[in-house]
C-alpha positions as CSV (number, residue, x, y, z in Angstrom):
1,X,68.2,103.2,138.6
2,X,66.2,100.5,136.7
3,X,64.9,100.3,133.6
4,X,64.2,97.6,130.8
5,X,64.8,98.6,127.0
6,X,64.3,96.4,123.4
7,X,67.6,95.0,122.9
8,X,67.4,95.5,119.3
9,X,67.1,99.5,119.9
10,X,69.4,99.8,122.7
11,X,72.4,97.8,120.7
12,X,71.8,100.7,117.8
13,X,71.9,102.9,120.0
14,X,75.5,102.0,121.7
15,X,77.0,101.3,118.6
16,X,78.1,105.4,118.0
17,X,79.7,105.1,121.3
18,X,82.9,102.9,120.9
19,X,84.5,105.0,118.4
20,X,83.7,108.6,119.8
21,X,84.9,107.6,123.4
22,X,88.9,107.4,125.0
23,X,89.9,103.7,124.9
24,X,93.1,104.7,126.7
25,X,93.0,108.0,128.9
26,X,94.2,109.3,131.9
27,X,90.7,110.4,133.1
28,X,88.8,107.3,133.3
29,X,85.5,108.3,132.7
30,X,86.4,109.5,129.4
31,X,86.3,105.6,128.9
32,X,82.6,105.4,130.0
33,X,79.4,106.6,128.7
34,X,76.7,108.0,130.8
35,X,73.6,106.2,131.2
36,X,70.5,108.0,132.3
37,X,67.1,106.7,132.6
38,X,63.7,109.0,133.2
39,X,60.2,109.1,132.2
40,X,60.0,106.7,129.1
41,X,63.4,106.7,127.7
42,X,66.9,105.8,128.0
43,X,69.7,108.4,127.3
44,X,73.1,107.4,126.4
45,X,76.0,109.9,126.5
46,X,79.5,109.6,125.2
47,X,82.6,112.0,124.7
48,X,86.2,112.6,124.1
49,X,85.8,116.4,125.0
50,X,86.3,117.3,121.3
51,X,83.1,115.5,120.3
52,X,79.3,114.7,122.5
53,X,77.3,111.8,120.9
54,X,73.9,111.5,122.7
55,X,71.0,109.0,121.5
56,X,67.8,108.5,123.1
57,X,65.6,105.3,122.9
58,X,62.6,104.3,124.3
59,X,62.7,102.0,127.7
60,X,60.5,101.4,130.2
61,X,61.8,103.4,133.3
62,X,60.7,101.6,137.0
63,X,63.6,103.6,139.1
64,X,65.4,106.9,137.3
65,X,68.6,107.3,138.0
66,X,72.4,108.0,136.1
67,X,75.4,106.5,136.3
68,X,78.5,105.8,134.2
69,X,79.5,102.6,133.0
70,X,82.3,101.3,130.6
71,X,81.0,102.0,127.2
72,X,83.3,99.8,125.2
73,X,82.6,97.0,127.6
74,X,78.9,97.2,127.4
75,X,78.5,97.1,123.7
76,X,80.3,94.5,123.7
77,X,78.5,92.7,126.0
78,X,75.2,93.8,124.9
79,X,75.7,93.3,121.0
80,X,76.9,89.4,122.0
81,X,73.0,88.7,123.9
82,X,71.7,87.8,120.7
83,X,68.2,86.1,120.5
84,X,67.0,88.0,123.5
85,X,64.2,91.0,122.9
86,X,64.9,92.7,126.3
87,X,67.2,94.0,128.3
88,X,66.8,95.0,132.0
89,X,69.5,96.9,133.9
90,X,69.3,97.6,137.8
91,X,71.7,99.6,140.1
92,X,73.0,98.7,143.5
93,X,76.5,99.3,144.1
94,X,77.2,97.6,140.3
95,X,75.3,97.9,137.2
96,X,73.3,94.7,137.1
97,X,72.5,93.3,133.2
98,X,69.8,90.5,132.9
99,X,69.4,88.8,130.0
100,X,67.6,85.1,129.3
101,X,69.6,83.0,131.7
102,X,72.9,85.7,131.3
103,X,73.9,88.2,133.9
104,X,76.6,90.4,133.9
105,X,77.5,93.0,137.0
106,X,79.9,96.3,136.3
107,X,82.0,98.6,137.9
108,X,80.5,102.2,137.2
109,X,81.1,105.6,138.4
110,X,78.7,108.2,139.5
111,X,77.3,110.2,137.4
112,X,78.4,113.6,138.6
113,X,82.0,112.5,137.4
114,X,80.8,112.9,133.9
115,X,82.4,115.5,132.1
116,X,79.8,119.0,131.6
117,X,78.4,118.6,128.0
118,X,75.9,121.4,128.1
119,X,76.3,123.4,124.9
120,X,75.8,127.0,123.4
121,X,73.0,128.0,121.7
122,X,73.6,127.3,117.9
123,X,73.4,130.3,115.4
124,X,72.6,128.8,112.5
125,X,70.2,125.9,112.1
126,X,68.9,123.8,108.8
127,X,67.5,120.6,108.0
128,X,69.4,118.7,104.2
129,X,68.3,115.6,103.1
130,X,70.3,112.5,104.7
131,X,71.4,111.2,101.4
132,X,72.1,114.1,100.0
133,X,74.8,115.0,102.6
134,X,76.2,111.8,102.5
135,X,77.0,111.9,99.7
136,X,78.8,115.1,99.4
137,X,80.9,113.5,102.3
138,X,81.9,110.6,99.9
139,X,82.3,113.3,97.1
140,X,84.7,115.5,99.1
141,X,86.9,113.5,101.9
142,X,88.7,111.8,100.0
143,X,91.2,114.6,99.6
144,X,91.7,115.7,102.9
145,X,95.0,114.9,104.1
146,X,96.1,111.6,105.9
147,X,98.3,113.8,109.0
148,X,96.8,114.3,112.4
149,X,99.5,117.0,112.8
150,X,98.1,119.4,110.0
151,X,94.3,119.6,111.1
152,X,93.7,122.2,108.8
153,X,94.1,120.1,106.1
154,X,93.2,116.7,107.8
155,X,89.4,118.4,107.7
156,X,86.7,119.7,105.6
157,X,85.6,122.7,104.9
158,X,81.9,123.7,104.6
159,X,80.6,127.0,103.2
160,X,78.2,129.7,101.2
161,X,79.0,132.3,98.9
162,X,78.1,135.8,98.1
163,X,75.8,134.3,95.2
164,X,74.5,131.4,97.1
165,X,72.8,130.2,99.8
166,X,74.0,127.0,98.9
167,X,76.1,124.9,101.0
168,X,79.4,123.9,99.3
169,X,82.2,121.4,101.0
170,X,85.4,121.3,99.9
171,X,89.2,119.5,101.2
172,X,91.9,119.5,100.1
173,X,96.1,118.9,100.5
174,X,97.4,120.8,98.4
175,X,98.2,118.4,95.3
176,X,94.8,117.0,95.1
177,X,91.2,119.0,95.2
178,X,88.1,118.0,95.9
179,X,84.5,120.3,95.7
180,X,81.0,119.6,96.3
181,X,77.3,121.3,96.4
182,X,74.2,120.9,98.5
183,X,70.9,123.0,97.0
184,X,69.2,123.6,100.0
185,X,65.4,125.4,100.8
186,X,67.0,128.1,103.3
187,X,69.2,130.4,102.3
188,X,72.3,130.0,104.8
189,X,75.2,132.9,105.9
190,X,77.9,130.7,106.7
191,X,80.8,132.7,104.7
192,X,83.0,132.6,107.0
193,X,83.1,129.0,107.0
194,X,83.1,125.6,108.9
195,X,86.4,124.0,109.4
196,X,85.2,120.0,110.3
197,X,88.1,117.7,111.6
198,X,88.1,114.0,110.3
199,X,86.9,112.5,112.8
200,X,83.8,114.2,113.0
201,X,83.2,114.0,109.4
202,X,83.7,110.2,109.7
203,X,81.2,110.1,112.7
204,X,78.7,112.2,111.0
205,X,78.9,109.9,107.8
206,X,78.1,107.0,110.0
207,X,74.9,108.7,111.5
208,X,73.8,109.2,107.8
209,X,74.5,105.4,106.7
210,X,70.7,104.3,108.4
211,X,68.5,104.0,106.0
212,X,65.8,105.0,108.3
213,X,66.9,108.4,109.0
214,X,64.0,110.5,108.9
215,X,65.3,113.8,109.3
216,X,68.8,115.1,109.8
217,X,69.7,119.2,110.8
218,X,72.6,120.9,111.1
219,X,73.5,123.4,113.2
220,X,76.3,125.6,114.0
221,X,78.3,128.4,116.4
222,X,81.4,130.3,115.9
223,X,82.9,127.2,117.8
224,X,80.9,124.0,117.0
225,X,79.1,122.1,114.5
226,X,75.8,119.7,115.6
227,X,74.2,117.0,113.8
228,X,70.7,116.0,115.1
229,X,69.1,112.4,113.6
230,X,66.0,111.2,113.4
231,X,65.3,107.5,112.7
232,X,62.4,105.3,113.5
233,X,64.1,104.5,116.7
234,X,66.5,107.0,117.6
235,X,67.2,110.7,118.7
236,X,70.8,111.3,118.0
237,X,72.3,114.5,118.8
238,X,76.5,114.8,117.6
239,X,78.5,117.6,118.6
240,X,81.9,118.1,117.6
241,X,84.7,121.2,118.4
242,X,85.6,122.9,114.7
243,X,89.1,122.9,113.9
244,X,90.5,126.7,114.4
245,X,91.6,128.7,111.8
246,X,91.3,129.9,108.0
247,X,90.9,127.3,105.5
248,X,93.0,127.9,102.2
249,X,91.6,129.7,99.7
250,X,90.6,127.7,96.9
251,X,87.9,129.6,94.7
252,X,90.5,131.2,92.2
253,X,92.4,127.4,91.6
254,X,88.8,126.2,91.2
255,X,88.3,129.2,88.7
256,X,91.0,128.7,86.8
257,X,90.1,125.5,84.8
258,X,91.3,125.3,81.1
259,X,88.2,125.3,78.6
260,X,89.6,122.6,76.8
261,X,87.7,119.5,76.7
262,X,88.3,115.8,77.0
263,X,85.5,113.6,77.5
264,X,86.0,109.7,78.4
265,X,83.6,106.6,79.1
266,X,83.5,106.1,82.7
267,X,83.8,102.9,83.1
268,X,86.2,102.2,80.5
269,X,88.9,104.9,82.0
270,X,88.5,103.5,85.7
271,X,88.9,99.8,84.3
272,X,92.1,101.3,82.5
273,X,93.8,102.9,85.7
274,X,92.7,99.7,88.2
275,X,94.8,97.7,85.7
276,X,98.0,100.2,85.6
277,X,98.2,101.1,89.0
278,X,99.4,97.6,89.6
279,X,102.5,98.7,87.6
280,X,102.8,101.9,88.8
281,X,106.0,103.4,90.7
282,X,105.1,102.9,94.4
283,X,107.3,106.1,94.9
284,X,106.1,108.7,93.0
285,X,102.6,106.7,91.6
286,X,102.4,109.1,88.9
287,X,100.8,107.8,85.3
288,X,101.9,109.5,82.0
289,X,99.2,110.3,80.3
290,X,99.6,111.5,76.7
291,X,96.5,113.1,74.5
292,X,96.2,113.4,70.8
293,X,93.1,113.7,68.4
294,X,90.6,111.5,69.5
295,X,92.8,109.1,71.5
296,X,94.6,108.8,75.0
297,X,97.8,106.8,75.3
298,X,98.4,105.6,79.3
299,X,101.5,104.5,80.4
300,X,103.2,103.8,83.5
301,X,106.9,102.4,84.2
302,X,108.3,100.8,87.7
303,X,111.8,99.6,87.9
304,X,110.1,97.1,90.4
305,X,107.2,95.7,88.6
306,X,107.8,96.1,84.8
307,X,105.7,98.7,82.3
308,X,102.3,99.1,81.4
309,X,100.6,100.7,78.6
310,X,97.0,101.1,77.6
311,X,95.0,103.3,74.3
312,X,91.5,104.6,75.0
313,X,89.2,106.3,72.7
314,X,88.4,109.5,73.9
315,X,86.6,112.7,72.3
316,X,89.2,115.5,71.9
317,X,90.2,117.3,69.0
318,X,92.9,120.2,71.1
319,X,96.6,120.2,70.6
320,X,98.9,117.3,71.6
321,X,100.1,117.3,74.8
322,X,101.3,115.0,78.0
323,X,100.8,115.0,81.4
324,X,102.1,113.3,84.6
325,X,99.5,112.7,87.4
326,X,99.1,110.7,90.6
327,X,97.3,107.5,89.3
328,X,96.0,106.7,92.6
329,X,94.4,110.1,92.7
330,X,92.5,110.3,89.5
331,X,91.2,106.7,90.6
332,X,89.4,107.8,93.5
333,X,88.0,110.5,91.5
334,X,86.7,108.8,88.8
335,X,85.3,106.2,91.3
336,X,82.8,109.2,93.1
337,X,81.6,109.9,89.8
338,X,78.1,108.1,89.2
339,X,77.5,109.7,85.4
340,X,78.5,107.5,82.3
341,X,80.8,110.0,81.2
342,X,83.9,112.1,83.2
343,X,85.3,115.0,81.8
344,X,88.8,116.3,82.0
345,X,90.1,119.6,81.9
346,X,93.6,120.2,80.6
347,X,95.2,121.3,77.9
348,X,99.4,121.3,79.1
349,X,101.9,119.3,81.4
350,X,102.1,122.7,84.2
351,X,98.8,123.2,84.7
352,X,96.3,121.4,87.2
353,X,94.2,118.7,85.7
354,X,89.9,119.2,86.5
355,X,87.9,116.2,86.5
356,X,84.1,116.6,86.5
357,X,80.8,114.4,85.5
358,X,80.1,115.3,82.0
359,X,78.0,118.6,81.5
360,X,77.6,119.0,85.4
361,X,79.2,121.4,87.8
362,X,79.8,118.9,91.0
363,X,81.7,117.1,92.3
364,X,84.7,119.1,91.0
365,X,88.0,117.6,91.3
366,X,91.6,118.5,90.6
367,X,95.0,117.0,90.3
368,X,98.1,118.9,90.8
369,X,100.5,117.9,87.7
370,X,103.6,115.6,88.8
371,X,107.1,117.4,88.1
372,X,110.3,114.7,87.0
């Protein structure tokens, strides 16, 4: 195998590698990537069995060949060679790197050790805008649960409806809720449902963070989910397993939102809870919140750290009442929100708490109320 490839591309390219592959595993090619070179590309291959990343760059191929060389060990190497345009790897018994006046020669292992990647035929394919889906990601993850042991819950769900071809996402863990919505051009049957583990939703975000994606599809099977990229110098196919199982029904919690109103300045309520979760119990984090005509009393007590207690001018004109939430929570929330005002839905201490952007549907959030 030799080939020579633009630095600049082939550093882009290795950089999904290092955090899909097995640092520490007892089959040690689950360490490496597979490198193969034909025709006028290079093709770089990665996997923990669970998930497949594989990106193609251009390169200028004199000998093809494959092999499989230490992925974390490469990038590193490679993303240090700055101030060099090219790259040019040969293969004897090592893989030989020439750069400038550096050279570097590692261990590999032949290709045919590389784990079989091949893949299903998917059963449902569409293309969503890059941005778009991002988003949603950054709309919904944040309620999934921190516990590799529940990977129900430690995932996110994506789905349509009965009404919709519209592609919704949702997580959740139980106290905390978190919905979003993608309006797409093809009408999609995924009712059943895709159940995405964290990683692979963290992976996926990352593909979507270049700016120079030109096209991003998903596609699915009863077993996987696949996210192809396009960028100005890139073909990146991700594959990841789905988690197993039915995801907790949601739809009637979602549904069952009080109609009572309570409408706040953004930026005014998340400068507000940024200054009382400093006080805030570390155990239980919960904030007192306390509504009356017009205004919104916030208070929060730590035997640690002291008190805290701040008024905000809000427009509600409902009944009295006061309720207990998890401070951190409704920070996060209010944070994903880009309008200038958030609504809140609630109108007693028992009942979950809906926050939304003001007069839209998405993203859809909700608080479990805390109990003393």
């Amino acid at each position: 195998m030799q080939f020579t490839v633009s630095r600049k591309k082939f550093v882009q390219a290795l950089s999904f590698v290092p955090s899909v592959i097995e640092k520490k595993t007892a089959l040690p090619v689950l360490s490496h990537c597979l490198l193969k070179a034909a025709g006028d590309k290079v093709t770089i291959v990665g996997t923990d069995l669970d998930i497949v990343i594989s990106e193609e760059c251009r390169a200028q191929t004199q000998i093809e060949g494959s092999l499989c060389v230490p992925g974390v060990l490469l990038h590193d190497i490679v993303k240090r060679l700055e101030g060099y345009d090219t790259l040019s790897f040969s293969h004897e018994d090592q893989l030989f790197l020439r750069c400038g006046r550096s050279e570097f020669r590692l261990s590999v292992l032949p290709a045919e050790q590389f784990p079989d990647v091949s893949q299903l035929p998917l059963t449902t394919i569409f293309n969503v805008n890059p941005a778009v889906l991002k988003k949603m990601i950054d709309e919904v993850r944040l309620c999934m649960i921190d516990d590799d042991q529940n990977v129900m819950l430690n995932s996110l769900f994506l789905h349509t409806t009965n009404e919709s071809g519209d592609l919704y996402g949702v997580s959740t863990d139980l106290h905390q809720l978190a919905l979003s919505k993608i309006s797409l051009e093809k009408k999609l049957d995924l009712q059943t449902g895709l159940v995405v583990g964290r990683k692979a939703i963290t992976e996926i975000r990352r593909l979507l963070l270049d700016d120079n994606a030109k096209q991003v599809t998903l596609g699915a099977s009863h077993a996987r989910i696949q996210c192809d990229v396009v960028t100005d110098d890139l073909v990146i196919m991700f594959t990841a397993r789905l988690v197993d199982g039915i995801y907790p029904e949601y739809l009637k919690v979602v549904e069952s939102m009080s109609e009572t109103s309570i409408v706040f300045n953004r930026s005014v309520l998340q400068s507000a809870l940024e200054r009382m979760i400093v006080v805030v119990d570390i155990m239980s984090k919960g904030i007192m919140l306390n509504f009356s005509n017009n205004l919104m009393t916030m208070t929060a007590v730590s035997v640690d750290s002291g008190s805290g207690k701040e008024e905000l001018e809000i427009k509600f004109d409902g009944d009295p009442f006061t309720i207990q939430v998890n401070a951190f929570y409704l920070l996060n929330m209010v944070k994903q929100i880009d309008t200038e005002q958030v609504e809140i839905h609630a109108d007693n201490p028992h009942e979950a708490m809906h926050i939304k952007p003001f007069g839209l549907e998405y993203p859809h959030y909700m608080i479990m109320p805390l109990v003393e």
